[in-house]
N, C-alpha and C positions, 0 to 999 in steps of 0.2 A: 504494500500500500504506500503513494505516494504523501512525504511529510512535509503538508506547505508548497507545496509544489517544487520542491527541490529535490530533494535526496528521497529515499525510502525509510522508512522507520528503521529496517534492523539498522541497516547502515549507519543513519544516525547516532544509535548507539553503540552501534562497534568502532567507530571511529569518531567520534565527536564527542560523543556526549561525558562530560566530566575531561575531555581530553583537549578541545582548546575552539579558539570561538568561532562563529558562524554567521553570515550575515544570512538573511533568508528575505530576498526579493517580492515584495508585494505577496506573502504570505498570509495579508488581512487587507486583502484588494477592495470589501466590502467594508470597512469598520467607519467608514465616513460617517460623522453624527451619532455615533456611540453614546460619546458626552462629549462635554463642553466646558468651557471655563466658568459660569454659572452654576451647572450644576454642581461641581468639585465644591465649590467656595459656599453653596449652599450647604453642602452635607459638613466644609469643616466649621460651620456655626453651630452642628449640634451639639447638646454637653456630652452625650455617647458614643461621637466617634471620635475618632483617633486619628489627629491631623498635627503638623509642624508646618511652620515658614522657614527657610533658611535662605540666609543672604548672605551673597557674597561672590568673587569674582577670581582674582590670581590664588594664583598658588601658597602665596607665602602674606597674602591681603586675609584685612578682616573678616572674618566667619561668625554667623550669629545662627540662632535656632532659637525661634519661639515656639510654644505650646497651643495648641488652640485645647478648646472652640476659641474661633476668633467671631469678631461682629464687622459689620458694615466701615465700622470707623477703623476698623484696623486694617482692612484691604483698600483705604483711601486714601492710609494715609502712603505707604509701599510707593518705592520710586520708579520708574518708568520700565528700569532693566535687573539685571543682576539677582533676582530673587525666585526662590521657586515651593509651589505650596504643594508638599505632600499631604495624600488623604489614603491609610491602611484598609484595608478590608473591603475594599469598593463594590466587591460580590456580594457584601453582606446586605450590603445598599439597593442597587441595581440589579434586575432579575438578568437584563439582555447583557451589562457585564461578564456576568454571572455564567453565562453560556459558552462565552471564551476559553473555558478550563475545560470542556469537551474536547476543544482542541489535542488534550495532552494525555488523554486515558492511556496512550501507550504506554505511561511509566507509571508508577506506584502512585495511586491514590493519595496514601497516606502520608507520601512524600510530599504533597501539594500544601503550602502555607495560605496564601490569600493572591488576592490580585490590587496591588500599591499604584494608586495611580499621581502624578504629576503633572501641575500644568506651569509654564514659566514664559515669561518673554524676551524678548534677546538675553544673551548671557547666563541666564538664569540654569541653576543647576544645583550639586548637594557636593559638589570637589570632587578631587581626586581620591578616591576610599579603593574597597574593597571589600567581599562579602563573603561570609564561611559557608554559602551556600548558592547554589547553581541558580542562573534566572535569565529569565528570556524577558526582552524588553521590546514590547511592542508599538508603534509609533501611530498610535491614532488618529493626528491631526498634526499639521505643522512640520517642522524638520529639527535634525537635530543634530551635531557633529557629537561624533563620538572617539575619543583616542585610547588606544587599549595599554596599558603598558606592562610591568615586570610581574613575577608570580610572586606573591607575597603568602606569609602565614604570620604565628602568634609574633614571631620574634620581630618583623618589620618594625620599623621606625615609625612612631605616628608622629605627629605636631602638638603640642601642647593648647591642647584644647578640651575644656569640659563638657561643654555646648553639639560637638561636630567633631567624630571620629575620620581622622584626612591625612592622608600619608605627608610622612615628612618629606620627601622625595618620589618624585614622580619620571620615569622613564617611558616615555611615549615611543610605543613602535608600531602601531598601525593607526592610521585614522580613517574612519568611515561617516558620510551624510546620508542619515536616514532620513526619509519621506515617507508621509502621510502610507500606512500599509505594509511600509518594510517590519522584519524585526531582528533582531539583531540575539545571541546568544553569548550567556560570556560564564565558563565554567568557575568554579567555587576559586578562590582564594585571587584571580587575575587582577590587579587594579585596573581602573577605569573612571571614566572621567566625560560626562555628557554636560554639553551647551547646548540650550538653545539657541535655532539661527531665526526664528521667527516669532510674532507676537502670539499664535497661538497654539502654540506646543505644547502636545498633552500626551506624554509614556503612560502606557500600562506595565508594572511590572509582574511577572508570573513567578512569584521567590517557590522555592523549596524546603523543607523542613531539613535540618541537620543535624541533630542533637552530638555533642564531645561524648569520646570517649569516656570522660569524667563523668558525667552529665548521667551514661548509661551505668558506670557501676556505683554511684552514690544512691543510683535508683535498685541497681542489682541487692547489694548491699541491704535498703532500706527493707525491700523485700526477704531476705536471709533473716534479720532480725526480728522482724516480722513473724518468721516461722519457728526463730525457735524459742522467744516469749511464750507461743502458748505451751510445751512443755512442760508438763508439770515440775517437772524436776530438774534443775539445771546439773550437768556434768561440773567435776570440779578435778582440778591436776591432779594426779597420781605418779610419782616415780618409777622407772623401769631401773632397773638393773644398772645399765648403761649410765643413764642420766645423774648416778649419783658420783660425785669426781673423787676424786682423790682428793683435793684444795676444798676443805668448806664453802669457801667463800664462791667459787666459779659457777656459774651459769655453764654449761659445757653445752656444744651442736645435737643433744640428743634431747634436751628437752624441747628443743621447736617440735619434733615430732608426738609431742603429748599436747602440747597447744592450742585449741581448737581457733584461737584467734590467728594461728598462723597457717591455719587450713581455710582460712575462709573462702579463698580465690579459689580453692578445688571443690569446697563446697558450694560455692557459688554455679552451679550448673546450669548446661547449656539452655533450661527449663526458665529458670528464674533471669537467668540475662535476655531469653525470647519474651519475655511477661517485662523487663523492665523496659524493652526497648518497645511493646508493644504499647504501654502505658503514657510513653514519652511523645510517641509521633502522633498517639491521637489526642493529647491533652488539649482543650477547647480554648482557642486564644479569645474567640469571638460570642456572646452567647446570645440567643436571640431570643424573643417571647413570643415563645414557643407555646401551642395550646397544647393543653392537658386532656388527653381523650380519658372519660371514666370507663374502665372495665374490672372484672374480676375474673377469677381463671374460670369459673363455671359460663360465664357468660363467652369468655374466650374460644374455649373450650369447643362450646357447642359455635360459634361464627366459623370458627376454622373446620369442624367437621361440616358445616352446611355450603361453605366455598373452599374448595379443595386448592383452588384460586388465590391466597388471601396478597394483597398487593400492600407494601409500606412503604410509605411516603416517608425518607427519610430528611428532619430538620436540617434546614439549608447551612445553620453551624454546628451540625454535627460530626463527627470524624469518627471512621470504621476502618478497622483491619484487621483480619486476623491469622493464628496461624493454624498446628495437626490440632491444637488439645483448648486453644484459647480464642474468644472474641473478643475484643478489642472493641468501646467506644466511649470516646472523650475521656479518655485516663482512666476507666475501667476495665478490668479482666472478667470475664466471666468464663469458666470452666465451659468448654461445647465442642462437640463436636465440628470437624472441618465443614460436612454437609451439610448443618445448622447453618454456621456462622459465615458459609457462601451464599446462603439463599437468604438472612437477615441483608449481608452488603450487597445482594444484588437486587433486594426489595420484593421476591417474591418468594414467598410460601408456599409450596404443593405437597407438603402432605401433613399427617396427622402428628405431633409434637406431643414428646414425654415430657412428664411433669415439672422437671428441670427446664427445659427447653421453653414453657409457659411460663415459667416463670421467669425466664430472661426476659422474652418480649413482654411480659406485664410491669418491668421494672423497668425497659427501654420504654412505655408508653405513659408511667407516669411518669418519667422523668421528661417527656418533649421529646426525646430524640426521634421518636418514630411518631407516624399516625396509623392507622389502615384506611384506606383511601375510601371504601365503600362510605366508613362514619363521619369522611371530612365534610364540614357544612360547605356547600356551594355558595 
């Protein structure tokens, strides 16, 4: 299958994808009037969403970042160029946004963060940075130069700023003018660095979720403690033979092996690190107000034996994934089978569901994340 009209998906991903960047020609040939710089500047007035201004121009010139919501007075008072208003979540906002991320099912679901959108007039942009996660930038409206430069990680140089995280040094080696349609891909850690060249310039960003290393065993970990709290009885050291030294005083290499704090990493199994990573890429950055369908499992129960059919409408900031033994939604694990928790992420139900399995979807249904579509009010 062709991807954007350029490459093919595998391809894509056998060579591209996390491996270095892409421009992709009029790959959103139809996105004219999407949004606008109205609508952007409406939704960063509300107190619920999630918007910044940043101003600023060279490299080594002043960088600001304010907070929204902002009001009327504050986008009047903004100077002609140099500035640029980010608005997060714009899916969460807009339904026809929102359809853009169809685009991408070829990769991991749960890998998908949000869609960031920007509007700015000449100049206007966020510096020269860099991201720990992969994103396709797609060009709405207007143009935009782009210059890609060095690969960076933790240890790069930043600039001395609270406000705007911006490389202390910037080495430009390629530069590219996107137009209104083009989109441009730039793999996780690349710096780069977008100007607007016109007054109505408006990126969509498509980020991805990345969670560290750290990130996954502090969650691994959290999980381990977790399980052996409820033990009734905790183990306590016991000496072997070995471990006792000759020197009073010596701790000797044999007592690591009595340790249970120094088995943790072996106890920490491939089980509990699939449950920590599962928990982490669907945790809910976004939560919407979401209606509460009333059921109980007898009622459940009997709609699912009367529609062998049963269809859920999964909430639009909701996040699913799961793996053999676990499903995954919005930072919750629940024990289920794989054939369960494919036909929950893929919103349809066809057959009859063991009491465990009822009671997942009774507990996805008072919490919002699902509906059944027969019971949504029109």
């Amino acid at each position: 299958m062709t991807l954007f009209k350029n490459i093919s998906q595998q391809q894509f991903i056998n060579e591209v994808w996390q491996k270095k960047p892409l421009v992709f020609e009029q790959a959103f040939s139809d996105i004219a009037g999407l949004i606008d710089g109205n609508d952007l500047a409406g939704i960063a007035c509300e107190s619920d969403a999630e918007s910044r201004i940043i101003s600023g121009h060279d490299l080594n010139g002043e960088w600001q970042c304010q907070q929204g919501p902002f009001t009327a007075k504050d986008f009047a008072k903004l100077a002609e160029n140099n500035w640029t208003l980010l608005v997060q979540g714009l899916d969460q906002w807009d339904d026809q946004v929102r359809t853009v991320l169809e685009q991408f099912n070829f990769l991991p679901k749960w890998r998908l963060e949000d869609i960031m959108a920007s509007y700015a007039p000449p100049g206007g942009g966020v510096g020269p940075h860099f991201d720990y996660y992969d994103v396709f930038l797609i060009q709405a409206s207007g143009t935009r130069e782009w210059q890609l430069g060095q690969q960076c990680d933790h240890n790069t140089a930043l600039q001395d700023n609270d406000q705007v995280k911006l490389l202390a040094k910037f080495d430009s080696q390629q530069t590219h003018q996107i137009h209104a349609g083009d989109m441009l891909y730039i793999p996780a850690g690349l710096a780069h660095w977008g100007a607007a060249t016109t007054d109505d310039c408006i990126t969509l960003s498509v980020g991805f979720r990345a969670p560290s290393h750290n990130e996954i065993l502090i969650q691994s970990l959290e999980l381990l403690i977790e399980q052996l709290s409820k033990q009734e009885h905790s183990d306590r050291y016991k000496d072997s033979p070995e471990s006792i030294d000759s020197h009073p005083f010596k701790i000797n290499q044999h007592i690591g092996k009595s340790l249970p704090a120094l088995e943790v990493q072996a106890q920490t199994n491939i089980s509990l690190t699939e449950q920590a990573f599962g928990r982490l890429v669907t945790e809910q950055r976004y939560v919407s107000d979401a209606e509460i369908q009333d059921w109980d499992a007898n009622k459940l129960a009997q709609s699912l034996e009367d529609n062998p059919r049963c269809e859920l409408i999964h909430d639009t900031s909701a996040r699913f994934a799961f793996t053999e033994s676990h499903l995954f939604v919005n930072g919750e694990a629940f024990e289920a089978s794989e054939p369960f928790s494919k036909m929950v992420c893929s919103g349809l139900i066809e057959r009859e569901l063991n009491v465990g399995e009822l009671r997942v979807v009774l507990t996805l249904l008072s919490e919002g994340s699902v509906q059944i579509k027969d019971s949504v009010k029109s």
